[in-house]
C-alpha positions in Angstrom: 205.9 55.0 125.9 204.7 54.0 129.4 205.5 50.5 128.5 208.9 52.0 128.3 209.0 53.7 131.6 207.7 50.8 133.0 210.6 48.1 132.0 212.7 51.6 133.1 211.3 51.8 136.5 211.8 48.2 137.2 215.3 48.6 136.3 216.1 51.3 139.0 214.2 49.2 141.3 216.2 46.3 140.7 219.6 48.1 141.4 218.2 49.8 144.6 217.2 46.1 145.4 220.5 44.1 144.5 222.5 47.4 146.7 220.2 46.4 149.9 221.0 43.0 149.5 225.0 43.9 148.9 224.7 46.2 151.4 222.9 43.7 154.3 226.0 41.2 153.5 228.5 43.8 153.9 226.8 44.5 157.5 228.1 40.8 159.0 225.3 38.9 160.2 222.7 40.6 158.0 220.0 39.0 157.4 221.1 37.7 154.0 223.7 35.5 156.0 221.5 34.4 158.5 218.6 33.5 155.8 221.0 32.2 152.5 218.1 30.5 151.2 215.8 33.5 150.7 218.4 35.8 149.7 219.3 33.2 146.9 216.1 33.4 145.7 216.1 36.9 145.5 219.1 37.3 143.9 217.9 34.9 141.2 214.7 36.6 141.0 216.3 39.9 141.0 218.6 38.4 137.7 215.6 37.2 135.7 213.5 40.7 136.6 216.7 42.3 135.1 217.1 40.2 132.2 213.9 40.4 131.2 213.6 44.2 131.8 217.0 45.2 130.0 214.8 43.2 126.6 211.7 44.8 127.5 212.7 48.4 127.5 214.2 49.4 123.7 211.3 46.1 122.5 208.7 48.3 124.2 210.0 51.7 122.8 210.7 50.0 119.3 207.1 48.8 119.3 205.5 51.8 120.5 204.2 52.3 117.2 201.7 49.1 117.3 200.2 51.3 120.6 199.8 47.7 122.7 201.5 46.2 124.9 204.8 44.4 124.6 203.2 40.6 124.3 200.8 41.7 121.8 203.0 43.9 119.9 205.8 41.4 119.9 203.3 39.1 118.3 201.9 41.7 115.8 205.4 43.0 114.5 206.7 39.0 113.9 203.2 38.2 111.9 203.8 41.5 110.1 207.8 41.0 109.3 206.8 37.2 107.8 204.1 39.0 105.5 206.8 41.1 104.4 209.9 38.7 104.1 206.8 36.4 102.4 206.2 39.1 99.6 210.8 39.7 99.2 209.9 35.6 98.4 207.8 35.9 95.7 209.9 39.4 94.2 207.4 41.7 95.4 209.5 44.1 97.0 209.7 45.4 100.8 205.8 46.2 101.3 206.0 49.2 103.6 202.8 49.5 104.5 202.6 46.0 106.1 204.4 47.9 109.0 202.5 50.8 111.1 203.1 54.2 110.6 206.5 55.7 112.7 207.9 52.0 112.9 211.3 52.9 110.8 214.9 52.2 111.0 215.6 53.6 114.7 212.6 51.2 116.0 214.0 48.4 113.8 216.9 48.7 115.3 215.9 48.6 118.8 213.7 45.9 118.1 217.2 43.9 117.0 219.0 45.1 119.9 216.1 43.5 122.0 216.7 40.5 120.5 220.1 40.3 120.6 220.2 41.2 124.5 218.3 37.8 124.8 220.7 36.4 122.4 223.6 37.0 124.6 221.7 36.4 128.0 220.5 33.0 126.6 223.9 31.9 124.6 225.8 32.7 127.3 224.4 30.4 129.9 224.0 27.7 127.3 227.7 28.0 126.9 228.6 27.8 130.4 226.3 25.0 131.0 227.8 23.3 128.1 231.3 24.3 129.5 230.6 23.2 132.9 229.1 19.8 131.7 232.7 19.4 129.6 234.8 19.9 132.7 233.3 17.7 135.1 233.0 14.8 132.2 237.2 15.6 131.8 237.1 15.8 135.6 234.8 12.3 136.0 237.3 10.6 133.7 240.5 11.7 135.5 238.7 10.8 138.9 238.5 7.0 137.8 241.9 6.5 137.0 243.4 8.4 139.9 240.4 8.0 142.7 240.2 5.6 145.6 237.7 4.9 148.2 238.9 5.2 152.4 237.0 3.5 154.8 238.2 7.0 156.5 235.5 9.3 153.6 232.6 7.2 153.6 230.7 8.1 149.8 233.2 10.4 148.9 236.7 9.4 146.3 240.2 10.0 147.9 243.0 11.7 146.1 246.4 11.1 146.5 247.5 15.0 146.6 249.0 16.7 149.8 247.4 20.0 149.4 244.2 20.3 151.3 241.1 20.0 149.3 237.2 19.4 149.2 234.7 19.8 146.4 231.3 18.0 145.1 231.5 17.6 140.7 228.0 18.7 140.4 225.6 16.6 138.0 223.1 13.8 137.7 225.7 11.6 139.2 227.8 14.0 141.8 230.1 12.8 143.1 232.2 14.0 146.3 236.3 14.2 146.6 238.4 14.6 149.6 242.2 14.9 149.0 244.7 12.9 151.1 246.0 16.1 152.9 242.3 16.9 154.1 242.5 13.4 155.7 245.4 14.5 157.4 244.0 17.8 158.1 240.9 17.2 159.6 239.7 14.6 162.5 236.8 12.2 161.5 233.9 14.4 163.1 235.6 17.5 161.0 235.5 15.8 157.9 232.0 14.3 158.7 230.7 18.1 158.9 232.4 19.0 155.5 231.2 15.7 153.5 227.9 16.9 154.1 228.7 20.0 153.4 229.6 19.0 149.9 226.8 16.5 149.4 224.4 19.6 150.3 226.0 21.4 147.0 225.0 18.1 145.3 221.3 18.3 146.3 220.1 21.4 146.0 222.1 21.4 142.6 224.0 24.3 143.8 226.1 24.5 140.2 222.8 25.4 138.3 222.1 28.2 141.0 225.4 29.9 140.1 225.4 29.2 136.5 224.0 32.2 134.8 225.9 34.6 137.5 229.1 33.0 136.0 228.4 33.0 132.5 227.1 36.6 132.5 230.6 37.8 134.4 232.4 35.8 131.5 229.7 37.3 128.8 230.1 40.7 130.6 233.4 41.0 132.4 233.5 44.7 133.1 230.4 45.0 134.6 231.8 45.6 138.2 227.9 45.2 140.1 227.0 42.4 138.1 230.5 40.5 139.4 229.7 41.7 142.8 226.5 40.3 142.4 228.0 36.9 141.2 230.5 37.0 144.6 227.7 37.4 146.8 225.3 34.1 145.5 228.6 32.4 145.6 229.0 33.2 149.4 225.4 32.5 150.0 225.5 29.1 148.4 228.5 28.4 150.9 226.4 29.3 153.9 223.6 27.5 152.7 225.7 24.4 151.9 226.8 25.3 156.0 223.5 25.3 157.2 222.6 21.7 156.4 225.8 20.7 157.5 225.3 22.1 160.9 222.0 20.2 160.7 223.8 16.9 161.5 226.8 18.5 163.0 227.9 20.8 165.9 228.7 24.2 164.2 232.1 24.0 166.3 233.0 20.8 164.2 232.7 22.8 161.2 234.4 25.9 161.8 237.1 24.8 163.3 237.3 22.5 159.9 236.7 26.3 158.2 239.9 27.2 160.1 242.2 24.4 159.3 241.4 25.3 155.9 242.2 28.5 156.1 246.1 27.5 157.6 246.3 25.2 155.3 246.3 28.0 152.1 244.3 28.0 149.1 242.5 25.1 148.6 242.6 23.6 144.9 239.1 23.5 143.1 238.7 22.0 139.7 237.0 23.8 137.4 232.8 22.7 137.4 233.4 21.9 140.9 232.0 23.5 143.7 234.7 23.9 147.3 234.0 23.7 150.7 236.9 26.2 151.2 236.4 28.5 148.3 234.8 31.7 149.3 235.3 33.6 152.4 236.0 31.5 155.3 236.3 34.2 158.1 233.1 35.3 157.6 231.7 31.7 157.0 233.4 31.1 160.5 231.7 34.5 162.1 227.8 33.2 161.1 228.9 29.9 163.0 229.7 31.7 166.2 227.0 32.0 168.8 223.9 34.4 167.8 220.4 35.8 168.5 217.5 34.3 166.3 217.3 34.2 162.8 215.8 37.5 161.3 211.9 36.5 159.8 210.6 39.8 159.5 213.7 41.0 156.5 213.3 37.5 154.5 209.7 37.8 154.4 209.4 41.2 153.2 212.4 40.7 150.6 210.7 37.6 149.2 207.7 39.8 148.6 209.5 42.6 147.0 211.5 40.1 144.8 208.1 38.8 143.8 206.5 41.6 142.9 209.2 43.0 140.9 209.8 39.8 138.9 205.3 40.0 138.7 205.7 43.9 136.8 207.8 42.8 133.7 206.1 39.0 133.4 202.7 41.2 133.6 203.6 43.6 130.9 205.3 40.8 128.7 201.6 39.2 128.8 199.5 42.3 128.4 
């Protein structure tokens, strides 16, 4: 069983983790928001350390009896369940003693519970990929009967709609949209700031960061941490999307852009689409406002924790 207490320690370890990294964005200029890019990759760390723990733990109790670790006993158990579906084959009956001794029905069925958490961890984000991919190929098709191109958006189609509204449709061909009121909205060095803003979503492939976030909060909707996990990566990838706009741009151009969006009301985001006025534009505009440094110490020693933690169940899965 210290397989077991293993896959349970990392568990704990990953809540007390994903709590310090709520916690430091609940703080204001934390240094998750000041360093989006590493706490990104800890969150998604953090996600596949969980996933992988949450099947480890009733796989390693259920093969306990094999007295190995989880790789090798994973391996065992399927050689030993084809020998026995093999002899149902050829009418031999169920040969019992294929199996190990105290490998019954309660460590059969956490062996299948194992494999069905990975069923539903797996399924789900291949169904919102799949989703995802459905919506922006809907969206694509829409956007060439109805998009124009304005001297005024340089690389980016125009709709004619009043409300204010900027997005990138993710993909292997993204493609950036601007609505008619955002022209209206925004001068040309404010919508400079927020086209690259959006083409920065389109880079670093922002959709695929927030993909199995979303389709585990559809998968699992009343998990209330793992949605608040999903709200916090979805912030992040804003700020982050900020950052290399403010590479090329004053960070005044872009939250006062922040602002106008904000007066203007909800902005309207298609579904597959990722918004430059989406999620939390006070606190967006807060990071932009004058600071001290950007934190090094925090990022580094949360990248090494991440690491580590996602090294225990990866370790165990090979042993």
């Amino acid at each position: 069983m210290a397989y077991a207490s293993y896959f349970a320690a990392v568990l704990v370890a990953c809540y007390l983790a994903a709590q310090t990294l709520t916690r430091s964005s609940w703080l204001g200029r934390g240094w998750t928001w000041r360093s989006p890019r590493v706490a990104i990759l800890c969150w998604q760390s953090l996600g596949l350390t969980v996933g992988l723990a949450a099947i480890g733990l009733p796989l390693a109790i259920g093969l306990a009896p094999y007295h190995t670790g989880p790789g090798d006993a994973t391996r065992l158990f399927v050689a030993d369940l084809a020998t026995a579906v093999a002899a149902l084959a050829r009418a031999d009956g169920w040969p019992t003693a294929v199996f190990p001794a105290g490998l019954g029905p309660p460590q059969l069925a956490l062996v299948a519970s194992a494999a069905a958490i990975a069923v539903v961890l797996l399924g789900s984000t291949v169904r919102g990929l799949l989703a995802a991919v459905r919506a922006q190929r809907r969206h694509r098709d829409l956007l060439a009967l109805v998009g124009r191109a304005d001297p005024a958006a340089p690389g980016a189609l125009v709709l004619d709609h009043p409300s204010a509204a900027a997005y990138c449709l993710p993909g292997v061909r993204p493609t950036v949209v601007v609505s008619a009121g955002t022209l209206d909205l925004l001068d040309a060095g404010q919508l400079a700031a927020v086209l690259s803003h959006e083409r920065a979503h389109a880079d670093e492939r922002h959709d695929l960061v927030l993909l199995p976030f979303t389709a585990l909060c559809r998968a699992l909707p009343r998990l209330r941490r793992l949605r608040a996990a999903h709200r916090a990566v979805a912030l992040l990838v804003e700020m982050r999307a900020d950052d290399k706009a403010r590479r090329r741009h004053p960070d005044e151009l872009l939250a006062t852009a922040l602002r106008r969006f904000a007066a203007a009301g909800t902005p309207i985001t298609p579904a597959g689409a990722l918004g430059a006025a989406d999620h939390d534009l006070d606190a967006r505009v807060q990071r932009l406002l004058p600071g001290g440094p950007p934190p090094r110490l925090r990022p580094l020693v949360a990248s090494v924790a991440a690491a580590a933690l996602l090294a225990l169940p990866v370790s165990l899965y090979l042993s």
